[in-house]
DOVEX-548133 format. One record per residue: residue in one letter; z, y, x of N, C-alpha, C, O in turn; residue number from 1. Coordinates in nm, 3 decimals. Layout:
N
<rec rest="A" n_Z="Z" n_Y="Y" n_X="X" ca_Z="Z" ca_Y="Y" ca_X="X" c_Z="Z" c_Y="Y" c_X="X" o_Z="Z" o_Y="Y" o_X="X" nr="NUM"/>
...
END
This chain:
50
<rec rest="X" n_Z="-20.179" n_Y="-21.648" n_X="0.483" ca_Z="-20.120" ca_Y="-21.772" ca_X="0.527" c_Z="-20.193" c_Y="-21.820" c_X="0.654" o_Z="-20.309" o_Y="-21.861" o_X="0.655" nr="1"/>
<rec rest="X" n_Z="-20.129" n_Y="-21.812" n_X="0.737" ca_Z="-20.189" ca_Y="-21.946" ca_X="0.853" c_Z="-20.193" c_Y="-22.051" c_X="0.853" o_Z="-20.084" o_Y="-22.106" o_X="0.840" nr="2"/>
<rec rest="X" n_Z="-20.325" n_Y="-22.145" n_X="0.868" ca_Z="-20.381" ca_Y="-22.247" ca_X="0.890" c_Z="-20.335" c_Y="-22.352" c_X="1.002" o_Z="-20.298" o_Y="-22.469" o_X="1.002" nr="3"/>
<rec rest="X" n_Z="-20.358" n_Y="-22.239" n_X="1.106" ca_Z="-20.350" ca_Y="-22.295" ca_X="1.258" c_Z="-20.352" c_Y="-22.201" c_X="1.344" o_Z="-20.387" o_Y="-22.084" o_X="1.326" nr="4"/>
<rec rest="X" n_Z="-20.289" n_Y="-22.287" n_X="1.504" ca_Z="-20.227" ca_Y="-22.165" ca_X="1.609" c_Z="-20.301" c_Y="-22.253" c_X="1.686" o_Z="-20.363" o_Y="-22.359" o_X="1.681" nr="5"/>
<rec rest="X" n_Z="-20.254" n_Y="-22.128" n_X="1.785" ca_Z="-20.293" ca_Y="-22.111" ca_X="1.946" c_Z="-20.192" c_Y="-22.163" c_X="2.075" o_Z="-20.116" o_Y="-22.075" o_X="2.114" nr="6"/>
<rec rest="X" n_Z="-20.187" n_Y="-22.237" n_X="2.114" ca_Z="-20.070" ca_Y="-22.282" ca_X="2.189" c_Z="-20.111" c_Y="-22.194" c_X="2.363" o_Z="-20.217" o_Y="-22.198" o_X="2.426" nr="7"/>
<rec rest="X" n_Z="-19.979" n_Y="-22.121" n_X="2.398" ca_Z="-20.007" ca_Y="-22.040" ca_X="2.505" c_Z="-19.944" c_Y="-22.043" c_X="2.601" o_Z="-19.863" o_Y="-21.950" o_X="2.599" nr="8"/>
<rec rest="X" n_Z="-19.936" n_Y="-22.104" n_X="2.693" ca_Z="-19.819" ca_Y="-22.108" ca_X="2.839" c_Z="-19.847" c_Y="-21.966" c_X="2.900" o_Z="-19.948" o_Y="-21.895" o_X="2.895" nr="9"/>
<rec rest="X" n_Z="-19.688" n_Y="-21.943" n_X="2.977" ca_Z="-19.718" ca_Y="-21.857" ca_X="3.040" c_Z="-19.784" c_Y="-21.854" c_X="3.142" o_Z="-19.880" o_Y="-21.777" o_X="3.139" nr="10"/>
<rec rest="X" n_Z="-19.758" n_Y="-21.945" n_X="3.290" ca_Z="-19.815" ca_Y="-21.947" ca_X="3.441" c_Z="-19.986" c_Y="-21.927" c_X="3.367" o_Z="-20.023" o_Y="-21.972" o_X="3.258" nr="11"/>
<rec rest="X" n_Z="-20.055" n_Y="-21.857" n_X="3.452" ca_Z="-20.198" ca_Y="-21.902" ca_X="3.446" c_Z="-20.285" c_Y="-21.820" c_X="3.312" o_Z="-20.395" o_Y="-21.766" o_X="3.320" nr="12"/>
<rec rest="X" n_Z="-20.209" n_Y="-21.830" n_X="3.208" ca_Z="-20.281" ca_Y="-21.835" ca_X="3.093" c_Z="-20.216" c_Y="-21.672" c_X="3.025" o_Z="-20.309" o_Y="-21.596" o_X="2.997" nr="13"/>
<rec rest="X" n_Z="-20.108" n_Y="-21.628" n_X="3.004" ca_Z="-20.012" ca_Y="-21.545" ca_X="2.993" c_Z="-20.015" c_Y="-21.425" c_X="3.089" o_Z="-20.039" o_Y="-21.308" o_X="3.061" nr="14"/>
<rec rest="X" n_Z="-19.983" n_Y="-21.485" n_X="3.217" ca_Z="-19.948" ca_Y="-21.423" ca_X="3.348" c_Z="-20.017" c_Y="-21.462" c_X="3.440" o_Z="-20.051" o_Y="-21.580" o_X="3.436" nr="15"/>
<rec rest="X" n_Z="-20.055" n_Y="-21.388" n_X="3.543" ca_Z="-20.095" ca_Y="-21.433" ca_X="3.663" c_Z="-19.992" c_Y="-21.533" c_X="3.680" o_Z="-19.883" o_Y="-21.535" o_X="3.622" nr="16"/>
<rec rest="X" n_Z="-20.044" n_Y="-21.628" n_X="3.779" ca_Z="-19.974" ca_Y="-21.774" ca_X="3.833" c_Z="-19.970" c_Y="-21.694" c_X="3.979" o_Z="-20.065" o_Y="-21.662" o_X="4.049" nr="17"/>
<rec rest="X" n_Z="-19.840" n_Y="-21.673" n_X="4.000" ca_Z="-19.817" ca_Y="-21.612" ca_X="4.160" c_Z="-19.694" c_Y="-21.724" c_X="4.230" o_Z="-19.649" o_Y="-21.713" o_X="4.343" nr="18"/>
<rec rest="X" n_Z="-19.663" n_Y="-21.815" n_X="4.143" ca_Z="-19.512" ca_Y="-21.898" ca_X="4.178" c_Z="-19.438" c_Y="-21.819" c_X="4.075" o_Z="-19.478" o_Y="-21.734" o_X="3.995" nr="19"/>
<rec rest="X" n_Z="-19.287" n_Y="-21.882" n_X="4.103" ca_Z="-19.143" ca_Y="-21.834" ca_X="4.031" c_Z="-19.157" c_Y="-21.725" c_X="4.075" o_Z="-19.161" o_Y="-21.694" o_X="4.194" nr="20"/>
<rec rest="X" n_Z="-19.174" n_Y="-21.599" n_X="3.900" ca_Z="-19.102" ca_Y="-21.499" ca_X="3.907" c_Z="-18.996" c_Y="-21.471" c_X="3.922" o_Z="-18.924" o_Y="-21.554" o_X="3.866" nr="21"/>
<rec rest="X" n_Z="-18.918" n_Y="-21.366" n_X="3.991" ca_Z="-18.814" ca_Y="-21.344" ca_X="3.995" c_Z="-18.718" c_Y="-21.202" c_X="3.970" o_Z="-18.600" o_Y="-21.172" o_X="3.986" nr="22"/>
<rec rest="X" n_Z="-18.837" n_Y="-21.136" n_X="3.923" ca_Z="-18.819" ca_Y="-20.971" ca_X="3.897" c_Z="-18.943" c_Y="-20.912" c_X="3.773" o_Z="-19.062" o_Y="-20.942" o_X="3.776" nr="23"/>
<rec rest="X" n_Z="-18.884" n_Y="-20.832" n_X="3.681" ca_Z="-18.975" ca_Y="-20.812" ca_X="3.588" c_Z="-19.086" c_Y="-20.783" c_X="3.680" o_Z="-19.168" o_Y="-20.871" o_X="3.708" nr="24"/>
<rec rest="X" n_Z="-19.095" n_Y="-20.650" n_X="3.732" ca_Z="-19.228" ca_Y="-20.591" ca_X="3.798" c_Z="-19.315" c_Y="-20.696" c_X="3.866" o_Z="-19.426" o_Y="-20.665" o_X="3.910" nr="25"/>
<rec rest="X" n_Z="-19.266" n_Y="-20.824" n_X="3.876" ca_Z="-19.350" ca_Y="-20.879" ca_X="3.948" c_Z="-19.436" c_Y="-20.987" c_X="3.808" o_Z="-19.512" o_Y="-21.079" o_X="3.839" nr="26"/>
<rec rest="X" n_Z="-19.413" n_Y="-20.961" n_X="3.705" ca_Z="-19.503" ca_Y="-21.022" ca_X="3.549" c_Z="-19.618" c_Y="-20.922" c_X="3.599" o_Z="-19.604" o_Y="-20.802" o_X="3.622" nr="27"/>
<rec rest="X" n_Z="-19.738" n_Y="-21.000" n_X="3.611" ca_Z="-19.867" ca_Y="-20.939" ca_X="3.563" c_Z="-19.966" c_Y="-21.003" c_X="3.432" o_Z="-19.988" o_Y="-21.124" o_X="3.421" nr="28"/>
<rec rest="X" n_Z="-19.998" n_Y="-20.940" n_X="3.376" ca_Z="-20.054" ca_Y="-21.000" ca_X="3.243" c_Z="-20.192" c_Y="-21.020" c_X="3.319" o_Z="-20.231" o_Y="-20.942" o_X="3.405" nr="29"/>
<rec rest="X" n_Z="-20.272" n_Y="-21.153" n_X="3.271" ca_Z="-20.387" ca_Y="-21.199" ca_X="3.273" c_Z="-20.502" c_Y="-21.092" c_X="3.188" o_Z="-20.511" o_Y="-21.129" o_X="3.071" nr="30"/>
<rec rest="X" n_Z="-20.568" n_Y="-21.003" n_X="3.209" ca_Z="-20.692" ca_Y="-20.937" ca_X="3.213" c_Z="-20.733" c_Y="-21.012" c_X="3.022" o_Z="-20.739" o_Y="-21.134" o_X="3.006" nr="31"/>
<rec rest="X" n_Z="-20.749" n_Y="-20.940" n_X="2.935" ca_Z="-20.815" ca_Y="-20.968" ca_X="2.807" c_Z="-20.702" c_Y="-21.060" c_X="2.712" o_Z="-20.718" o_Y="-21.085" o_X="2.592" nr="32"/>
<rec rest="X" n_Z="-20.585" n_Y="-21.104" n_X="2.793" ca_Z="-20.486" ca_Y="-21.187" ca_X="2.711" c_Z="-20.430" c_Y="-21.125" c_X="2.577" o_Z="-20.354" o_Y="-21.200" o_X="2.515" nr="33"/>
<rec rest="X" n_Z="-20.454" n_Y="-21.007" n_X="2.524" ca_Z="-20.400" ca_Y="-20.868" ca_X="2.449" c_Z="-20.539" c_Y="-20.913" c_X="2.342" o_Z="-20.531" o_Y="-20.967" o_X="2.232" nr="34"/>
<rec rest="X" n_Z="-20.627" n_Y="-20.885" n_X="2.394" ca_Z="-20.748" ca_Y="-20.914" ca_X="2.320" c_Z="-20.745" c_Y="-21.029" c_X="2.214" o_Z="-20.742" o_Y="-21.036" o_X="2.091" nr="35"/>
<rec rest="X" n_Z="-20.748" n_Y="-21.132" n_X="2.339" ca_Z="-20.730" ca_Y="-21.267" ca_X="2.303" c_Z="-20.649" c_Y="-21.329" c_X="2.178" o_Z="-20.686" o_Y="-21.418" o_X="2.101" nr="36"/>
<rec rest="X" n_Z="-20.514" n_Y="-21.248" n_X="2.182" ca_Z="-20.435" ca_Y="-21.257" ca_X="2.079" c_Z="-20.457" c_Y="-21.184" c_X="1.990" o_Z="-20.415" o_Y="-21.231" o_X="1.885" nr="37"/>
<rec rest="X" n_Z="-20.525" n_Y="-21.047" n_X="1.975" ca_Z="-20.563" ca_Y="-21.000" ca_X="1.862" c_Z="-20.650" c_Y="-21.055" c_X="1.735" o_Z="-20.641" o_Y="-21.059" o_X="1.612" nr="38"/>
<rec rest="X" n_Z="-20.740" n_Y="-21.097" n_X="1.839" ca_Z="-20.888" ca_Y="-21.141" ca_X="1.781" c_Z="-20.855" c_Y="-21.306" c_X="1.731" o_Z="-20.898" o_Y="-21.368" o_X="1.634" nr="39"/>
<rec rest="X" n_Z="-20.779" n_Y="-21.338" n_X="1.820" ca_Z="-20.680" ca_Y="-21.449" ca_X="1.683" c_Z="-20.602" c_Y="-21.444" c_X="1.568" o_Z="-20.610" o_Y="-21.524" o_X="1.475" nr="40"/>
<rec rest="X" n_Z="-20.517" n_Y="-21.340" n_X="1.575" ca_Z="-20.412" ca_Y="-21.288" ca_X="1.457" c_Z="-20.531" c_Y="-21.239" c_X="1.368" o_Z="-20.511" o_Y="-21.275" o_X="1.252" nr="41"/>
<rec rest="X" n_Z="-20.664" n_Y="-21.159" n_X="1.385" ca_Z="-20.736" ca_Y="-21.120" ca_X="1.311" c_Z="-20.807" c_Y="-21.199" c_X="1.204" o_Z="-20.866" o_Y="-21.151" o_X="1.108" nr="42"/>
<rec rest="X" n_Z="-20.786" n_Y="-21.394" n_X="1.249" ca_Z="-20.931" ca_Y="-21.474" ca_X="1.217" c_Z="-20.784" c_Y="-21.548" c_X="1.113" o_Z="-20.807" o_Y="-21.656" o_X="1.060" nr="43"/>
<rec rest="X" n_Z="-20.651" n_Y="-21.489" n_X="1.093" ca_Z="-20.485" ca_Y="-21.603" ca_X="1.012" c_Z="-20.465" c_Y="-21.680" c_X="1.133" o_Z="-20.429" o_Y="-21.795" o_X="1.108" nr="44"/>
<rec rest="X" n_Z="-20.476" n_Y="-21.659" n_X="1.236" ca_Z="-20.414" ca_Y="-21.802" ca_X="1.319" c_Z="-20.277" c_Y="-21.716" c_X="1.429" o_Z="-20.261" o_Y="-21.602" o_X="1.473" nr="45"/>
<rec rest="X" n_Z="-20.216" n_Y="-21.823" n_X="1.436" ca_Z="-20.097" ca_Y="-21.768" ca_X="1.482" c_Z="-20.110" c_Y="-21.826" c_X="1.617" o_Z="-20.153" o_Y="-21.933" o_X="1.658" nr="46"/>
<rec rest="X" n_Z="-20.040" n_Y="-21.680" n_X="1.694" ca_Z="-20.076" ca_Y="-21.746" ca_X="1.869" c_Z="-19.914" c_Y="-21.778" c_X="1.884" o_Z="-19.829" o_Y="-21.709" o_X="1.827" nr="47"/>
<rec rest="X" n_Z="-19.882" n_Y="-21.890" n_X="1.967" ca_Z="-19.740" ca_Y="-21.920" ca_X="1.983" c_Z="-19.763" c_Y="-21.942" c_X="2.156" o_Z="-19.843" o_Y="-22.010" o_X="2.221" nr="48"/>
<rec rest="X" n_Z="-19.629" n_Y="-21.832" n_X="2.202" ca_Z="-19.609" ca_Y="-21.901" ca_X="2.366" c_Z="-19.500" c_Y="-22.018" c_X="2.347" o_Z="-19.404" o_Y="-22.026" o_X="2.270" nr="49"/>
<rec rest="X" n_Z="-19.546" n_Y="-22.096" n_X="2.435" ca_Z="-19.425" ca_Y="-22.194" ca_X="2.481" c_Z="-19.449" c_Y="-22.186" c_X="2.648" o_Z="-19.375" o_Y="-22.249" o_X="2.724" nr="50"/>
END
């Protein structure tokens, strides 16, 4: 059961903040964000993007 989450925007936190995407290839994921969410799902907490 989960307790509690992680609230996650994309610009900045998600993705590099480059301005309005406008083409997949241009999504770059933020460096350890993969991690980040693991090592949360690992502890019951649920990561949610908004």
């Amino acid at each position: 059961m989960f307790d509690s989450a992680l609230f996650l925007d994309r610009g900045g936190v998600i993705n590099m903040d480059r301005g309005y995407i406008h083409r997949p290839e241009q999504f770059e994921f933020v460096p350890g964000i993969f991690a980040l969410a693991r090592f949360w799902t690992s502890e019951l907490r649920r990561p949610i993007v908004v």
